[in-house]
N, C-alpha and C positions, 0 to 999 in steps of 0.2 A: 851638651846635648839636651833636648828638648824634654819634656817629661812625656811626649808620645811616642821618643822613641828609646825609653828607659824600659830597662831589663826586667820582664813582669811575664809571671806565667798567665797563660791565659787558659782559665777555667769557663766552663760552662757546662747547663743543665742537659743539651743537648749535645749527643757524644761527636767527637772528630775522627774522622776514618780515613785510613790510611793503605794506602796499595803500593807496595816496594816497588812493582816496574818488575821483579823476578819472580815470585809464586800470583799464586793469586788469593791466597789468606788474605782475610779482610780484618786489620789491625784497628784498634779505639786508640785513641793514640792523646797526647798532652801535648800544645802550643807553644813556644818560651819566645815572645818578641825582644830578643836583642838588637844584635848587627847584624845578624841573621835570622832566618825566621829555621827553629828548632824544634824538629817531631821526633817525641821521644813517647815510646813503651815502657813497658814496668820490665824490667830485667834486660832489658838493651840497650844499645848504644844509639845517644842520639843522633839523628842524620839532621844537617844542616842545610840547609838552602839559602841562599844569597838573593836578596829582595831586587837583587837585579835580573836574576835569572828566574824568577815566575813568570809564568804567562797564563791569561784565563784559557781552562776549555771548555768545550759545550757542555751544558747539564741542565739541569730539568732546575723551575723556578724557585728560590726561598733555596739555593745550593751553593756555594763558591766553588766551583771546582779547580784546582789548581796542577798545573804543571810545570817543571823546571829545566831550563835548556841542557843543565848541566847531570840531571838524574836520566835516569834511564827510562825511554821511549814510553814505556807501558806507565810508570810509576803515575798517583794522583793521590791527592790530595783532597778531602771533600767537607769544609767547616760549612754546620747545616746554622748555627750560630749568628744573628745578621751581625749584632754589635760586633762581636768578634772576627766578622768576616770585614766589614767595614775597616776594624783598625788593620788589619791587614794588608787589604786594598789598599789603605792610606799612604803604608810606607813601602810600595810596586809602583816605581816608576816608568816601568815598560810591559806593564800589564797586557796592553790590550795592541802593542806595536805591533805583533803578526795577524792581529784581524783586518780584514779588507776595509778602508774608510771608501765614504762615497766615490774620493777622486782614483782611490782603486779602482773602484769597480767600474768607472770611469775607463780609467786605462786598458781594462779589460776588453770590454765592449770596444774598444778603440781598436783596441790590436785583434779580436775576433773578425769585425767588420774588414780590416785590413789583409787580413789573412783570407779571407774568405772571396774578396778582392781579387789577391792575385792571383786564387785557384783557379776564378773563372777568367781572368785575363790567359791564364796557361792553356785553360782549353778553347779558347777563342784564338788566340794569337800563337802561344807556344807551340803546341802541338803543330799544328795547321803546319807553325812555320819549320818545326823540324823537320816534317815529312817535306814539303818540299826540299831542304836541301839533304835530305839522307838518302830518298828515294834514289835518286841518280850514282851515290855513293855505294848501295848495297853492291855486294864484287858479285860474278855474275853465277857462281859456282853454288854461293847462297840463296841466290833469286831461283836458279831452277829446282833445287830442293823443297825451295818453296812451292813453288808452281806444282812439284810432281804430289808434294803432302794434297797440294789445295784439289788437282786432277784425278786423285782415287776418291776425293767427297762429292765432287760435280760429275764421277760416273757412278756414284752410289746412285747420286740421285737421280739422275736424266739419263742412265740404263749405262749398263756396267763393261760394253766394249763400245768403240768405233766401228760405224758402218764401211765396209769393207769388199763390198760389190767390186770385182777386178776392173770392168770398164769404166764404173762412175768414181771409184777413187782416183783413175787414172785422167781424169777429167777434172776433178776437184781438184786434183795435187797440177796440172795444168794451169788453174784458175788462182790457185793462191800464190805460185810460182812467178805467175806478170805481176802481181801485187806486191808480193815481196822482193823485187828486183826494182820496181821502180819504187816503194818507199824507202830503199836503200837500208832494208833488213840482214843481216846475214841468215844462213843456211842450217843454222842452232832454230829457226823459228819453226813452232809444227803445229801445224792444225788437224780438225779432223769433223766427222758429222759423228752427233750423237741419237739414236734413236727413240727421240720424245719427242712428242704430239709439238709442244709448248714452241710457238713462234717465238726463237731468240736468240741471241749471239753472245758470246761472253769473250773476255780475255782474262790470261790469268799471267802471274806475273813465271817469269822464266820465258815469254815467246811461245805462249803456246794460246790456238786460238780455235774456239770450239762455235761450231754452227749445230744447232738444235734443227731436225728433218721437220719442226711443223713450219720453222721460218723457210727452210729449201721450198716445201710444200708449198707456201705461199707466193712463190718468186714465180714471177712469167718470165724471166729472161735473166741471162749472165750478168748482164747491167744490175740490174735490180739485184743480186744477193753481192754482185761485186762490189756496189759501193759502201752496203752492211761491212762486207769483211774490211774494207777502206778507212773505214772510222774505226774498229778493230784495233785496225795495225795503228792508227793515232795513237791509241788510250797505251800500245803499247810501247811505240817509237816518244812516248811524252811521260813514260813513267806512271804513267794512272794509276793504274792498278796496284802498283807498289806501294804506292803514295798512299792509296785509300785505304792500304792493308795495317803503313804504318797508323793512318789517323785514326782509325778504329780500333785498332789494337791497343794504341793508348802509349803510357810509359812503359806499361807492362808487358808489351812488345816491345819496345824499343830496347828496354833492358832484358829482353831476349834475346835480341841480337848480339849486343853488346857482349854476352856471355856464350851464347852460341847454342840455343834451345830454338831452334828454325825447325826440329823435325820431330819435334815431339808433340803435347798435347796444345799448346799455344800456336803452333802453325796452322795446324786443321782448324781449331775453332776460328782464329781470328780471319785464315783464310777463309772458310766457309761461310761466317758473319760476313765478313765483307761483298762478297760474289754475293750471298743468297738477298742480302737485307739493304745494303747499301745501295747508292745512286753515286754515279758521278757527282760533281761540281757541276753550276752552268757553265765554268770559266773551261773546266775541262771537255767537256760538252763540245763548247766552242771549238776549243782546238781539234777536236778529232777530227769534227762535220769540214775545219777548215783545211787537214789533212787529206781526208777523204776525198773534197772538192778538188784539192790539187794532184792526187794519184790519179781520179780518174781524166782529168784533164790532161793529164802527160799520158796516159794509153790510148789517147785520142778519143776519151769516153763520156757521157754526159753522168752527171751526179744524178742529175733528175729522175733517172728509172727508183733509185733507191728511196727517196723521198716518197714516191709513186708507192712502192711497197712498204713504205713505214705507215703513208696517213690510209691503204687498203687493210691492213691490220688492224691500226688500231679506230680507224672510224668506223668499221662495220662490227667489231669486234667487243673493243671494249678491254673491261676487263681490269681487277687491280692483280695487287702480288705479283707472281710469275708464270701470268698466264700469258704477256705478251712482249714483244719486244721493251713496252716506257717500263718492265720492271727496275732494268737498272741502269732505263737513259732517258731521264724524263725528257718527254717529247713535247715541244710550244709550235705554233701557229708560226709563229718568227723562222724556227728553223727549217719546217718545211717551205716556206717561202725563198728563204734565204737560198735551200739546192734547191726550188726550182728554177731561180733568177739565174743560177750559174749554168743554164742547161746552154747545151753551144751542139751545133750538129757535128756528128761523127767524126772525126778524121784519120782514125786509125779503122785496124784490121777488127773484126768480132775476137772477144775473149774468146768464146768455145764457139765450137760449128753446132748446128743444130742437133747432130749426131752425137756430139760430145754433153751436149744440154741436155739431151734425153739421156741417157746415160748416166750423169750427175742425177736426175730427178729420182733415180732408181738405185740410188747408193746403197741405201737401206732393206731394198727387194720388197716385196709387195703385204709383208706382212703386216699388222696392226700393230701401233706401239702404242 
């Protein structure tokens, strides 16, 4: 063996301190470089460390501080000594192996960027794509508990019963009745007028389909609020609403479901988020408007009235948030274009008689909402 790594106490003017890892007494302690490196006190036994097992740790400059894989977590070591810290280092061959080298940190940043990557690939592509295929999948017993969580928050807010006028409900449940038989609904689906100012229509998921009294308000004819409830029953016969409950809700909805938390405090918010803040898709957009075009088309009815009452809303009106129908269907130049082009003259019978019209417009009774 070498004469550097011959058995020599190592003395110095500057003391060496020593931390067991089990109290926290701060020991002065004596050196001894053998075949291992040897911290020994005056009246104890020396503890040995294996010059394979140091590793440096952090410590303030003109310090070595040391730790051993093999001592216990807290223990260090701290020669203030450089000569002495030097011939140390000398015989640590794996001194500095747990510190990060450049191509670590390399790696690091590699695998961050990467990771970071696919979070937003999940919310671009993942999500999106679960909800489409879960929406269709939720069993239907879950959907209207959903519905019913989501329909005690959309009557907090836009007044807290259904208008309930005996002749104009009988004229409304009339008017949604031809709707729901030709979009090929069953008899689980319920709608209703709610009494707020706010020109709009919602659907919520379970089949339940809600007209706000400032959109009835607005409507000069059956046509005109029929094809509103038309695109309705789209977003519901296409899963919309589900769909946009799931994507907003996240994972964190999804793994509500999965465990069966639909009626607690994750239902209402995400339901309520979704209804109060969200938009369709244009894609779903699409499909209702193209839903809507073809229900009225098979009751021998034109789209056209509705389009009619969407651009008298909101062109004279205006208006962001939830003050008018585009809160949560944004409205483009295309699509009122697109129901006007499909307008075809009548060929069936009037949804409601004029009697039954008037009647509807009075569901609410004459009071101020």
């Amino acid at each position: 063996m070498s004469d550097v790594f011959a058995e020599t106490p190592a003395q110095s003017e500057r003391p060496t301190i020593f931390f067991d890892g089990v109290s926290s007494r701060r020991r002065q302690v004596t050196l001894t470089l053998s075949d291992a490196l040897e911290i020994a006190e005056d009246g104890a036994t020396p503890v040995r460390w294996a010059y394979a097992d140091l590793r440096r740790a952090d410590s303030p400059p003109g310090i070595l501080r040391l730790a051993a894989t093999s001592a216990p977590p807290l223990a260090r070591l701290e020669i203030r000594d450089a000569v002495l810290a030097a011939d140390v280092a000398a015989r640590c061959t794996r001194l500095d192996e747990h510190r990060t080298t450049r191509s670590g940190v390399a790696k690091i940043v590699g695998w961050s960027v990467a990771a970071t990557v696919s979070i937003v690939c999940v919310v671009l592509f993942g999500v999106p794509l679960a909800a489409d295929r879960l929406a269709p999948l939720v069993p239907k017993p879950v959907e209207r508990r959903i519905g019913d969580a989501a329909e005690v928050q959309m009557k907090t807010i836009f007044g807290r019963g259904v208008c309930e006028d005996p002749a104009g409900k009988a004229a409304f449940t009339k008017l949604v009745n031809r709707l729901r038989d030709a979009a090929g609904l069953d008899d689980t689906m319920t709608a209703g007028v709610l009494p707020s100012s706010i020109p709009n229509a919602f659907a919520l998921p379970g089949g339940k389909v809600f007209v706000l009294k400032g959109l009835l308000d607005k409507a000069e004819s059956p046509d005109e609020l029929a094809g509103i409830l038309a695109h309705e029953l789209g977003h519901l016969k296409h899963y919309d609403n589900m769909r946009g409950l799931i994507y907003n809700g996240g994972t964190s909805f999804l793994i509500g479901l999965l465990f069966g938390d639909i009626t607690g405090s994750s239902a209402v918010i995400f339901a309520s988020r979704s209804l109060v803040e969200a938009s369709y898709s244009r894609e779903a957009e699409t499909g209702a408007d193209t839903f809507a075009i073809e229900i009225m088309h098979a009751l021998g009815r034109s789209p056209k009235p509705a389009a009619q009452l969407m651009f008298r809303i909101t062109g004279k009106e205006g208006g962001s948030g939830l003050t008018n129908i585009l809160a949560s269907h944004p409205l483009t130049e295309d699509r009122l274009a697109r129901m006007t082009k499909e307008d075809r003259p009548a060929s069936g019978p009037p949804l409601l008689t004029d009697k039954e019209w008037q009647a509807l417009k009075g569901i609410c009774g004459s009071g101020k909402v």
